[in-house]
N, C-alpha and C positions, 0 to 999 in steps of 0.2 A: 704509063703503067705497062708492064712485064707483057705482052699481050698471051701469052702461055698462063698468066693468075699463077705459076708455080710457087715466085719468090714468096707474096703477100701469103697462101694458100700453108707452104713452111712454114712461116712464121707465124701465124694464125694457131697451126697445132703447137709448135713452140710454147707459145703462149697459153694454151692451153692445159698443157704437160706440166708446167711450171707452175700454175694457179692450183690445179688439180691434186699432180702429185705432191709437190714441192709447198704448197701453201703459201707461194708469192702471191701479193697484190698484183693487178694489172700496174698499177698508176707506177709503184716501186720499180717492175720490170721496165716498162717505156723509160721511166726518167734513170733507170740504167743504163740507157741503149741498145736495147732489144729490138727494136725494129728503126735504129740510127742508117743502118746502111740499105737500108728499102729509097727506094725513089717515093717523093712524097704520094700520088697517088697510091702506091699498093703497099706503103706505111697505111694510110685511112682505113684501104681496105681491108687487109691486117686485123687493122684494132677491131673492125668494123662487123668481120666474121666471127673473132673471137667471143663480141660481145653479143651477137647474138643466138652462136653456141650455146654460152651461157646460160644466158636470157630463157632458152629453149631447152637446155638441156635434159630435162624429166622427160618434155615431151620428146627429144628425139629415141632417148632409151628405149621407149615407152614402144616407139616404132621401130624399133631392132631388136628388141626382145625376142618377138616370134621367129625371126632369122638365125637366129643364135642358140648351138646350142648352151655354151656357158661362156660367161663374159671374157673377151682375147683380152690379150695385156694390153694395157693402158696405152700403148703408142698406139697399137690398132685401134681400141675402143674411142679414142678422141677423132682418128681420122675417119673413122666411121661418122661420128656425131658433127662434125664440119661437111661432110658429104650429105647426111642426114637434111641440114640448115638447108646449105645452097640448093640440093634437089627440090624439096618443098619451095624454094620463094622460086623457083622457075628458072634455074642455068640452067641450062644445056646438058642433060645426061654424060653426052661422050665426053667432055673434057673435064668435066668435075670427076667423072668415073678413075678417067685415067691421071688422073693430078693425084686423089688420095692412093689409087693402088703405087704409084710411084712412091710416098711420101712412105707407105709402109715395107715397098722391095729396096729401100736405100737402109734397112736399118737393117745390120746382117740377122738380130735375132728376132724378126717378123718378118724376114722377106718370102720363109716360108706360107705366109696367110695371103699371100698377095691374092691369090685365088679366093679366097672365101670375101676380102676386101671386095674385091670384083663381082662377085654372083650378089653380095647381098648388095649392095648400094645398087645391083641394075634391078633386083626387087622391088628397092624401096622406090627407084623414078618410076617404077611400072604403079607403087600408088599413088605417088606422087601428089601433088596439094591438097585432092580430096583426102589422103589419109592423115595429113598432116592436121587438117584443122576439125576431126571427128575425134583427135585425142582430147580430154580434159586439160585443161591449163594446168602448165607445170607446178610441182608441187613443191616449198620451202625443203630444205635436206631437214632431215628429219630430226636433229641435235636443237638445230633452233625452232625448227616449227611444233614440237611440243610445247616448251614453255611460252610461247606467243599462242596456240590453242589453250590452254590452261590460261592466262593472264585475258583475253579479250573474247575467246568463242570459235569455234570453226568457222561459221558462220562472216566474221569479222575476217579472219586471218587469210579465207578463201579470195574474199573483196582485196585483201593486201598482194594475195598470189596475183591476182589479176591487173591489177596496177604495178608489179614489179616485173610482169611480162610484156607488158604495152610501153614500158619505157617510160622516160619522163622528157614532154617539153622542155624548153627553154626560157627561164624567169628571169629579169630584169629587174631592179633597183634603179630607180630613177633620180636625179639628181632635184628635175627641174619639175613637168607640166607632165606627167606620166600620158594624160588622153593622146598627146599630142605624137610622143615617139611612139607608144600604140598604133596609131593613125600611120604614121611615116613606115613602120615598119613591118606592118599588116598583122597586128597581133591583139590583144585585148586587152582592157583593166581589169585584174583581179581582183572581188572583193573587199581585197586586204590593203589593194593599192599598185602591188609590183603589174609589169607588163609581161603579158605569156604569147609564145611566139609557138609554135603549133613547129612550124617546119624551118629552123633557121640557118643551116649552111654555113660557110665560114664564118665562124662570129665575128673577127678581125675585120673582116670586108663587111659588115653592115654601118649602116649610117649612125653617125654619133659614137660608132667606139673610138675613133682617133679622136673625137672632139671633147670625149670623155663624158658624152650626157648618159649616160649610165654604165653597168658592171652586172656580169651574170651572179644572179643569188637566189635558189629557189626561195619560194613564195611562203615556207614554213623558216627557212633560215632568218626571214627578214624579219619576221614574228616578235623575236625577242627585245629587240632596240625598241622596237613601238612599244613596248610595255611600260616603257621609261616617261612617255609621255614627250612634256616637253624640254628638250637639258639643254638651252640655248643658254651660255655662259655656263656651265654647272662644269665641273671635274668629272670627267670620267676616264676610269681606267678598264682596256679591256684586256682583257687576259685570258692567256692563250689566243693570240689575234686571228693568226694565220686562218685562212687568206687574207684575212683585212676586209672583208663585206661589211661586217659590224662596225670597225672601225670606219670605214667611211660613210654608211649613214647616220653614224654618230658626230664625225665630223659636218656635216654636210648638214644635219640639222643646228648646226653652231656650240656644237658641245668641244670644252678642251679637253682632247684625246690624248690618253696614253695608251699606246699599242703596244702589250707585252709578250714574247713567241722566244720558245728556247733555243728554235733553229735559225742560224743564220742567212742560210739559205732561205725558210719561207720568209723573214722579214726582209730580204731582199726584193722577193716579189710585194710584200705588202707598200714597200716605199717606191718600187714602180707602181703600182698601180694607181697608189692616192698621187702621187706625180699625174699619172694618165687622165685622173679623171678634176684636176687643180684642188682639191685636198692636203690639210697639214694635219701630224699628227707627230708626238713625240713617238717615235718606235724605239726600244728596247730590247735588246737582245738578252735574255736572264732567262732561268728556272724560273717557275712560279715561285716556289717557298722562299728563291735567296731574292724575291725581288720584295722589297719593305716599307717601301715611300705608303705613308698613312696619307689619311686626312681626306679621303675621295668621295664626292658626294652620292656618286656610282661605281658598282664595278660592275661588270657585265664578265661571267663565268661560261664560257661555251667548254665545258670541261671533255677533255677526252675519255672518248667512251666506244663502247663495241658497234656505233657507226649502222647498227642495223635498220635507222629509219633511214639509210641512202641506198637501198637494193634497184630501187626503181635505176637509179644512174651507175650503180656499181654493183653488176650480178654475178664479181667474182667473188665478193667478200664471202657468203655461204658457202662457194667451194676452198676458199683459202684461207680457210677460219674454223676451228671445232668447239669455240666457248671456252676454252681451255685458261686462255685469259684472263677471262670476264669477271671473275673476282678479282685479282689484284689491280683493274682498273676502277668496280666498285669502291675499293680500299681505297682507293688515290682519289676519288672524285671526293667522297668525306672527308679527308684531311684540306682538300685544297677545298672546300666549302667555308670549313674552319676557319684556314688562313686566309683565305677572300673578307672575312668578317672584318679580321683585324685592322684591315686596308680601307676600312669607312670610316666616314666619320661619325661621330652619334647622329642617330635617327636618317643613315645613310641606308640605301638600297643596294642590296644582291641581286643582280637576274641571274638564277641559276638555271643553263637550260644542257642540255645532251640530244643529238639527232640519236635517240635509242628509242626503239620497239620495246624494252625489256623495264616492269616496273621497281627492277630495282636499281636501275639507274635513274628513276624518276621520280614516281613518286611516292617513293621510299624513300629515296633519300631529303627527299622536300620535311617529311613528316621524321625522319629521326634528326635533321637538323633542328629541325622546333624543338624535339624533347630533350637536344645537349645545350641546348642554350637558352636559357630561362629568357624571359624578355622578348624572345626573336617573334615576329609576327609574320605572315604571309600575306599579303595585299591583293586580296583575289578580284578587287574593283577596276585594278589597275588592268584585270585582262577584259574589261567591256570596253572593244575597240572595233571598230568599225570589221567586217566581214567576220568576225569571230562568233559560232553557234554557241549558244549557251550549253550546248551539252557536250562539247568541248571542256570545260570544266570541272576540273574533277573534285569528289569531296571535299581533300586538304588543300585546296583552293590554287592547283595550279593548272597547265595549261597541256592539257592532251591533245595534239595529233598525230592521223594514221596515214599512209597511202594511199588507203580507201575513203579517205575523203575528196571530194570534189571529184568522184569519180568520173563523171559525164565531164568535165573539162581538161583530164588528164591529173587527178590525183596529186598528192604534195609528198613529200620528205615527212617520213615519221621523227617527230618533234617531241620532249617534253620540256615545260618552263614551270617557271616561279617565280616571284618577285619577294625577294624576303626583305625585309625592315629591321634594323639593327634599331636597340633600345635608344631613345634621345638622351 
């Protein structure tokens, strides 16, 4: 690593500037090559500052407010808030100080602030962690966190703030004897089954990932294939694979998998992966709608959607996202609900699920699927599965979680499912 932190410390605002102003994804810009030519250390670090920017970023405003008298442009105001981060977790004043007034005297039209850069960030180490953590827990941007107060409650959404600032563990998918790689790798059974890993470090380098005895999947991802029960011999098609999680423990409980993803590139990773962990699975590379092969005893629908129950592990989505969207991907999950029908066979099973916060990607659309299709039935029996609270269940009988559950063990992936039943 850089031992100056300059290079990671660029690239960090970089990434910040990008996600902010620009509305890039983190994951879109890395797998661009945004931080390709960092040495791997202060690549980590990089990611490592940005995300907790992020993560933090209400509260670090929050502590530069009274510094300011009105908000500097946006190159000053992020390297403020990266200055903000690393003072409160405890760097070193002098060189964090003078790394952001650098990052803001190299841009000709801020290098005049370099001075106020300087006075307030040596303010803010003069409060330093005690002021950092006498702020409230940062607050959702406020485009999405009305409609998540209005759907769930202040109350609720507060509990989500606070699990999307704590970050999220590391959930495991087990192939074999879950207590066991728990035990081996110092982590827990979840009441649901997957293994939770508290502090895990290179994933690559733990035990069992070259040998393939599992695959990371949070602990609400995994939710949906259990709904299935048992599909040892049974046809299933999953669609929209990517990453392939679903796909292998579909596979891996002895189901014949079809794995469907329009990207060529992510089905590339999904045929490494079930390679990685000895898994087969037909993978497909198709649109959902031109893809037609009927007759499936399952499909499993993880439809794309506005992603807001993954804040906990991706807390640029709110800054790189204004809902703007969000309807014509509602449009797109009902038509592909539609066409997922047609692809069963009678008295065949939909799991329709979305990682969405928002109940009309949920269950909304669980309940106007029933009302466009006479016959279609919802199987809300299918969701009494071992670790699931009954009040996880929602009226039209499918399957709500939040972040704020399992808060004392570090919180899940806001989830919603359904198991719908096509007419025999």
């Amino acid at each position: 690593m850089n031992q100056t932190g300059l290079p990671a410390r660029r690239s960090a605002h970089h990434l910040l500037m990008q996600i902010t102003g620009e509305g890039r994804l983190m994951a879109e810009l890395i797998g661009s090559g945004a931080l390709a030519r960092l040495e791997n250390d202060d690549r980590a670090r990089a990611q490592r500052l940005a995300t907790e920017a992020l993560r933090g970023l209400d509260r670090a405003d929050r502590m530069l407010k009274p510094y300011l008298k009105k908000t500097p442009p946006d190159h000053v105001m992020n390297a403020l808030r990266l200055g903000v981060i690393e003072l409160c977790s405890g760097e070193a004043a002098h060189g964090v100080v003078n790394a952001y007034v650098e990052i803001v005297a190299r841009n000709k039209r801020t290098q005049a602030m370099k001075g106020l850069t300087n006075a307030v960030l040596r303010k803010i180490a003069a409060e330093g962690t005690e002021g950092w953590h006498k702020r409230a827990i940062p607050l959702t941007p406020g485009w999405l966190r009305q409609p998540l107060v209005a759907a769930w409650g202040r109350d609720a959404v507060e509990g989500m703030e606070a699990a999307h600032f704590a970050g999220a563990p590391l959930d495991l998918s087990v192939k074999g004897d879950a207590a066991a790689v728990a035990t081996t790798l110092g982590g827990t059974v979840l009441p649901t089954g997957s293994v939770r890993l508290q502090s895990a470090g290179q994933v690559s380098t733990l035990q069992g990932y070259a040998e393939g005895d599992w695959w990371v999947q949070d602990a609400a991802a995994a939710l949906p294939v259990k709904l299935l029960g048992d599909v040892s011999g049974l046809k299933v098609l999953d669609l929209c694979a990517a990453p392939g999680g679903k796909a292998m423990q579909l596979a891996a409980l002895g189901a014949k998998v079809t794995a469907v993803d329009i990207s060529e590139k992510r089905m590339e990773r999904i045929t490494e992966n079930l390679a990685r962990v000895g898994l087969t699975a037909d993978c497909v590379v198709s649109d959902a709608f031109a893809f037609e092969q009927g007759g499936f005893d399952a499909v499993l629908l993880d439809a794309p959607c506005s992603a807001t129950g993954t804040i906990r592990r991706h807390p640029d989505l709110p800054y790189a996202k204004d809902g703007s969207e969000f309807g014509a991907l509602i449009d797109q999950q009902e038509t592909m609900i539609d066409h997922a029908l047609t692809l069963l066979k009678p008295g065949g099973r939909l799991v329709f699920c979305t990682c969405s916060l928002l109940p009309d990607e949920g269950e909304v659309q669980a309940e106007e699927a029933l009302a466009r299709h006479p016959g279609l039935t919802i199987d809300a029996d299918a969701l009494r599965i071992d670790g699931v609270a009954p009040d996880w269940i929602t009226p039209e009988g499918g399957l709500r979680l939040r972040p704020d559950y399992w808060a004392d063990i570090g919180g899940m992936d806001g989830f919603y499912m359904a198991v719908l039943r096509k007419p025999a």
